[in-house]
N, C-alpha and C positions, 0 to 999 in steps of 0.2 A: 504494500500500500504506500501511495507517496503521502506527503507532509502536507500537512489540509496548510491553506493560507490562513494566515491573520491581516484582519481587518484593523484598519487605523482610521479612527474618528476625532475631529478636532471640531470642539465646540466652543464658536464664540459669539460672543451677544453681549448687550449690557446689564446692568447690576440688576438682579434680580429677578431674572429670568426665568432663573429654573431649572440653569444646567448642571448643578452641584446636585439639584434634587433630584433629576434625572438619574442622573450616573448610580443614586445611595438608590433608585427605586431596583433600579438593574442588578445589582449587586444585593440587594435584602429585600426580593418582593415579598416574602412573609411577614412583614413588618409595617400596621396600619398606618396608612398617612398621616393620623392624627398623632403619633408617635415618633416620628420625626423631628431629628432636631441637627440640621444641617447649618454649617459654620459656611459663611464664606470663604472662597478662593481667594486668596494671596497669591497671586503670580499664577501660579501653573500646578495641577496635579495632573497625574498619569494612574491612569486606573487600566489593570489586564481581567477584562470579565469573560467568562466560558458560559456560553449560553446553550442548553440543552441537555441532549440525557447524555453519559458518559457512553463515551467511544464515538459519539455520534457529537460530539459538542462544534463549536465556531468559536473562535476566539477573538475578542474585540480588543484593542489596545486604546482606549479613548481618552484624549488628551482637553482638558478642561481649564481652558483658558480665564483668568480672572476677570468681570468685566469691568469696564472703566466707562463710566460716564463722558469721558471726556473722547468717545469714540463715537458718539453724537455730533456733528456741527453742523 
C-alpha cells in the first residue's frame, strides 16, 4: 500500500471568527459546545488531526493563523 497524503489547511480571517473553535470542534467533537472554552491565537498554531476510522483515517495538518484586525482596510 503506498502512503495516503496529508492535507495542509491554512486558516485565516479576523479576530473572532471561529477558526480556533473550529480546529478544538475537529479534534474533540464529543465535547458540547457549550463546554468550550477556547483561548485565542497568538501568532500561529499547527494542529495534525486524523479524521476517521483507523487504517482508513486522512490526515489534516491545519495551520491557524492569528487574526489581526488590522487585516481589515
Amino acid at each position: 500500500m503506498g502512503q495516503k497524503p496529508v492535507h495542509h489547511i491554512f486558516m485565516i480571517g479576523i479576530d473572532s471568527a471561529g477558526k480556533s473553535s473550529l480546529v478544538f470542534r475537529l479534534q474533540c467533537p464529543d465535547i458540547p459546545a457549550d463546554e468550550l472554552n477556547v483561548v485565542a491565537t497568538a501568532g500561529m498554531g499547527i494542529d495534525t488531526i486524523k479524521i476517521g476510522e483507523q487504517g482508513k483515517q486522512t490526515e489534516f495538518v491545519i495551520s491557524d493563523v492569528g487574526g489581526r484586525s488590522g487585516m481589515i482596510s
